[in-house]
C-alpha positions as CSV (number, residue, x, y, z in Angstrom):
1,X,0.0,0.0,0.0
2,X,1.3,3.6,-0.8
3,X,1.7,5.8,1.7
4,X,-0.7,8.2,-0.7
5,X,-3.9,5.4,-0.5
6,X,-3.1,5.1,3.1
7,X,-3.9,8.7,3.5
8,X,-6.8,8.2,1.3
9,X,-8.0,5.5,4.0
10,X,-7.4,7.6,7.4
11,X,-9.0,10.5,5.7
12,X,-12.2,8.6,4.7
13,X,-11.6,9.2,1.2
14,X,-11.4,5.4,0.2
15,X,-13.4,2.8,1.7
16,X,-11.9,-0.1,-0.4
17,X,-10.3,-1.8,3.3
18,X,-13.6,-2.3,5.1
19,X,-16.3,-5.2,4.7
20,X,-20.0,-4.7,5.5
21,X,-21.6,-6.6,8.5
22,X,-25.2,-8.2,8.4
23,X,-27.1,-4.7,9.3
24,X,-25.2,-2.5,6.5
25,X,-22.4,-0.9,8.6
26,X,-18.7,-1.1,7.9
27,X,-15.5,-2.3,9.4
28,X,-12.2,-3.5,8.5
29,X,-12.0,-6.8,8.7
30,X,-10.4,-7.8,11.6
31,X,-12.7,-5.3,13.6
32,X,-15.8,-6.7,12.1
33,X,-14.6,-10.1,13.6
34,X,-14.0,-8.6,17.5
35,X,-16.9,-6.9,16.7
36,X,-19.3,-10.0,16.2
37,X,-18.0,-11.7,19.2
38,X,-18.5,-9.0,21.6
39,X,-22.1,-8.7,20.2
40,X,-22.4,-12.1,21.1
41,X,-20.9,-11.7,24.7
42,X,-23.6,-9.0,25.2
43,X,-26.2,-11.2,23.6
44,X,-25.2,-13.7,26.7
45,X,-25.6,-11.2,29.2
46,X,-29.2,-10.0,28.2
47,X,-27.9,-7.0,25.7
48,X,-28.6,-6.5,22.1
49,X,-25.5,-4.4,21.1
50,X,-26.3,-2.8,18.2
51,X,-24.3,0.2,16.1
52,X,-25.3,3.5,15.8
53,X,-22.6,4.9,13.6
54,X,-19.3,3.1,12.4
55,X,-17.4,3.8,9.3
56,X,-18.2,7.6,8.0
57,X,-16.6,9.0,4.7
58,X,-15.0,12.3,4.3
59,X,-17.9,14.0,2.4
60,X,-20.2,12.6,5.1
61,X,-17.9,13.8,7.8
62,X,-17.8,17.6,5.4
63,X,-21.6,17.6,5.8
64,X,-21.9,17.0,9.2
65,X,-19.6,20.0,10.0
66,X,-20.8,22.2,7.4
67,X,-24.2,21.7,8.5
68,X,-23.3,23.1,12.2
69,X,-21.4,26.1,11.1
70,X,-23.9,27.0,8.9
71,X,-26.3,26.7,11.2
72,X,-28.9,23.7,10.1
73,X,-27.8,21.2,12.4
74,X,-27.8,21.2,16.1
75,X,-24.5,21.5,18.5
76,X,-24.7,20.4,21.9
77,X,-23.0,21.5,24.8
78,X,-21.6,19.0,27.4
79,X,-24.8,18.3,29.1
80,X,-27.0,17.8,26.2
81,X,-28.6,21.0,25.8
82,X,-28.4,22.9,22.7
83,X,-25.9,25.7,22.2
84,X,-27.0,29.4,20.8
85,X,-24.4,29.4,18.0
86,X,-25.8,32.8,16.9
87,X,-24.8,34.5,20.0
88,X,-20.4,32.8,19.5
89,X,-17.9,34.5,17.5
90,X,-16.7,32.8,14.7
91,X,-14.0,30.7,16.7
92,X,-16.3,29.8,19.2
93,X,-17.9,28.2,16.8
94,X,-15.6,26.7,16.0
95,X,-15.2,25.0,18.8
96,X,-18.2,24.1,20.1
97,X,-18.4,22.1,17.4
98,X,-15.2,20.2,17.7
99,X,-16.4,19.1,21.0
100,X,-19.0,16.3,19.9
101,X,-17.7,16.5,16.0
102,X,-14.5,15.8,14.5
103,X,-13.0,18.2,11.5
104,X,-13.3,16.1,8.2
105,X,-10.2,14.2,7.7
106,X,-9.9,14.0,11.6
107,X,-12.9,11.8,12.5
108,X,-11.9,8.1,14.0
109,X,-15.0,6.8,12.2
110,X,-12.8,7.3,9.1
111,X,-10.5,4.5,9.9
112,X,-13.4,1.6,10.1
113,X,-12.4,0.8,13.5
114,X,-14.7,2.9,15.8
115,X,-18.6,2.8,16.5
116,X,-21.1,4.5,18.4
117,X,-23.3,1.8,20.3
118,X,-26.4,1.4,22.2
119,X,-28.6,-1.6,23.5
120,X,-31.6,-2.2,20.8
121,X,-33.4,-4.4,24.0
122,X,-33.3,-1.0,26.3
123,X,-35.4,1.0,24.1
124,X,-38.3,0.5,22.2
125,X,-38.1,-0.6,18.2
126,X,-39.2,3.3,17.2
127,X,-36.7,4.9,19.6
128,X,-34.4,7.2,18.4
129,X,-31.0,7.1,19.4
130,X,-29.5,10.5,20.2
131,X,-26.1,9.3,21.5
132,X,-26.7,11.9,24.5
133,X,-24.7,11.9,27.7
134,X,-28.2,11.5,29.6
135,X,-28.7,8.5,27.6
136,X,-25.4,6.8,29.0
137,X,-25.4,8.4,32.6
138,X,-26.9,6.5,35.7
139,X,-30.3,5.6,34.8
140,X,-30.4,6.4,31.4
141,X,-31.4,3.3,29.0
142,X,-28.1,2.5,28.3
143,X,-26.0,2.7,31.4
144,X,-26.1,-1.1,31.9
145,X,-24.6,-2.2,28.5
146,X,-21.7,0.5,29.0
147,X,-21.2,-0.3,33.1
148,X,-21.1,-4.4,31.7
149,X,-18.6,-2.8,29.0
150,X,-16.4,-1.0,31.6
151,X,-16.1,-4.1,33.4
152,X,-15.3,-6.4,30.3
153,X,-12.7,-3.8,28.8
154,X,-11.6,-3.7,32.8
155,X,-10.6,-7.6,33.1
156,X,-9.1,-7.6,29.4
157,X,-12.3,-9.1,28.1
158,X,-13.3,-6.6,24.8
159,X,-11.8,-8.3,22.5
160,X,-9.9,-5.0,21.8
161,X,-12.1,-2.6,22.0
162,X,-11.6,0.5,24.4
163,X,-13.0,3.7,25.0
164,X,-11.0,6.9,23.3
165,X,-12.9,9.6,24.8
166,X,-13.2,8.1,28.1
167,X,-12.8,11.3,30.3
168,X,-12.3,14.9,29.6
169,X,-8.8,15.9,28.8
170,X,-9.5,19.1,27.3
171,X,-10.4,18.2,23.7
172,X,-13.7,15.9,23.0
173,X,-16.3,15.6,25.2
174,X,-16.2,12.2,27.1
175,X,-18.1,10.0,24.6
176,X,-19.2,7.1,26.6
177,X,-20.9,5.3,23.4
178,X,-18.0,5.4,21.3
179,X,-15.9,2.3,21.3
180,X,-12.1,1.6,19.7
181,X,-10.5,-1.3,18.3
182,X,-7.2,-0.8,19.6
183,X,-5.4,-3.2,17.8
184,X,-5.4,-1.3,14.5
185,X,-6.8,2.2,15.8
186,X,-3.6,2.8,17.6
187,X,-1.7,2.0,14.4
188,X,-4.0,5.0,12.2
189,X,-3.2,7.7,15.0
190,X,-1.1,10.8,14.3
191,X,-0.4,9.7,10.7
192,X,-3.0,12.6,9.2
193,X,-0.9,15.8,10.0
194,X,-2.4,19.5,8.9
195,X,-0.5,19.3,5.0
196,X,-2.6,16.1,4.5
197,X,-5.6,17.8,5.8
198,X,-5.2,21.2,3.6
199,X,-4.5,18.8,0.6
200,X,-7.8,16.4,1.3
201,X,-10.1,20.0,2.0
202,X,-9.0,21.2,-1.6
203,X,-9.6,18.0,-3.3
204,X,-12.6,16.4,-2.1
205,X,-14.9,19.4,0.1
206,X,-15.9,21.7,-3.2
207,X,-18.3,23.9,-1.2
208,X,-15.4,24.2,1.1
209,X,-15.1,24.3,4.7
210,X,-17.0,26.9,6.9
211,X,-15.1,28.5,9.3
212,X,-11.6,27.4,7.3
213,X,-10.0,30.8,8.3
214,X,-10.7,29.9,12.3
215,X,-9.4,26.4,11.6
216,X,-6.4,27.6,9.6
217,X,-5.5,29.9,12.6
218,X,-5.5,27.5,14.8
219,X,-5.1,24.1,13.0
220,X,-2.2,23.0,15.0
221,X,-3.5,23.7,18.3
222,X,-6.9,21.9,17.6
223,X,-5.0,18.8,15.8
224,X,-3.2,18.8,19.2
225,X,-6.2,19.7,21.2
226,X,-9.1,17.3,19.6
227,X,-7.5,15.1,17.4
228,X,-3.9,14.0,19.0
229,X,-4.6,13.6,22.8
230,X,-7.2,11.0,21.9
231,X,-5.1,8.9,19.5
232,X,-3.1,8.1,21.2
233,X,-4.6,7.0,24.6
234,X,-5.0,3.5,25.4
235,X,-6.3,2.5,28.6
236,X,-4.7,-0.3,30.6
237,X,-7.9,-2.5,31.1
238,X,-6.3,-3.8,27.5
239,X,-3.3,-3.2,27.1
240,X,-2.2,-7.3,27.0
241,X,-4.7,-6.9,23.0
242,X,-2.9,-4.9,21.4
C-alpha cells in the first residue's frame, strides 16, 4: 500500500479496506470479527449491542460540519442541551463544534475501526437514538450495556475494544458510546498531520469548509487539542490486546 492510498484510508476518502456486517455498517475486517464476538458476549448477558454509527466517509464527515457552522444542524454543549451558536464569534464556533464532531479528515470513524453503540433491548423498536450523555449516565437506558462494558474492557475481556474519549482531557467531550478497536486504531493515530488535511479540504470538500479561516488559525493547536490527545490514549484495562 502507498503511503498516498493510506492517506486516502485515514482520511475517509477510500473505503476499499472495510467489509460490511449483516445490518449494512462497515469495518475492516479484523474489527468486524472482534466486533461480532462482543455482540455475542452482550447477547449472553441479556444485551442486544447494536451500532449506531461506524465507518463515515470524508464527504459525510464535510456535511456533518458544514451543516453546524452554517447553522442547520444542532451542536450540543456537554450536558445535552443545545448551544446558541448565533450569540459565539466565529472561533467559538468553532469550537463548540469540535467538542461532539470531529473536522473532516480527523474523525476516527474514518478509519473503520470505531462505533457509536447502544442496546436495541433497552429501548423500544421506534426509539431514536441521540447518542446523549443522559442517555449513558446512571439511569439512562443504556448505562447497563456500558457499566457491563467498563467491566469487560476492565478484566481484558473486549476483544480489543476501548473507549477513546473516556474522560475529559480538554479536547472531546467524554463520549461514553464510542468504542475503539485498539489493535489497528492505535496504528491510524497521528499519521494525518495539517499538510494532509489542507490537501484532502481542496480536493474532495468543493463547497469548502466553513469556518476554514478559524481552523487555519488555529489548526495545529486543535489537531493537538481534539485530534492528537485522543489517538493516542490506550487505557490499561487492555493493554495485554494490542
Amino acid at each position: 500500500m502507498s503511503s498516498s492510498f493510506a492517506i486516502d484510508h485515514l482520511t475517509g476518502v477510500d473505503d476499499s479496506h472495510l467489509v460490511a456486517l449483516p445490518d449494512g455498517h462497515r469495518l475492516q475486517p479484523a474489527v468486524a470479527e472482534a466486533w461480532q464476538r462482543l455482540v455475542r458476549d452482550a447477547r449472553g448477558a441479556g444485551f442486544d449491542l447494536a451500532t449506531a454509527s461506524s465507518y463515515r466517509d470524508f464527504g459525510r464527515q464535510g456535511a456533518i460540519w458544514n451543516a453546524k457552522a452554517a447553522g442547520q444542524r444542532s451542536v450540543h454543549d456537554d450536558a445535552g442541551n443545545p448551544v446558541d451558536m448565533a450569540a459565539l464569534t466565529p472561533a467559538q464556533q468553532m469550537h463548540a463544534i469540535l467538542r461532539f464532531s470531529a473536522l473532516p479528515g480527523t474523525s476516527r470513524h474514518h478509519w473503520g475501526t470505531d462505533l457509536d453503540v447502544f442496546d436495541a433491548a433497552a429501548v423500544p423498536a421506534d426509539y431514536a437514538v441521540q447518542l446523549t450523555p443522559a442517555e449513558v449516565a446512571p439511569g439512562g437506558p443504556f448505562d447497563a450495556l456500558h457499566t457491563w462494558l467498563d467491566a469487560r474492557m476492565a478484566a481484558g475481556e473486549s476483544h480489543g475494544f476501548y473507549r477513546p474519549y473516556a474522560i475529559d482531557r480538554g479536547g472531546v467531550a467524554p463520549e461514553r458510546w464510542h468504542l475503539s478497536y485498539a489493535p489497528l486504531a492505535l496504528d491510524c493515530a497521528g499519521r494525518v498531520g495539517a499538510s494532509e488535511l489542507r490537501d484532502c479540504w481542496n480536493r474532495h470538500l468543493p463547497q469548502g469548509l466553513l469556518l476554514r479561516g478559524e481552523v487555519e488559525a488555529e489548526l495545529d493547536v486543535l489537531l493537538a487539542r481534539y485530534v492528537s490527545v485522543a489517538q493516542g490514549w490506550c487505557p490499561g484495562g487492555i493493554a495485554g490486546q494490542h
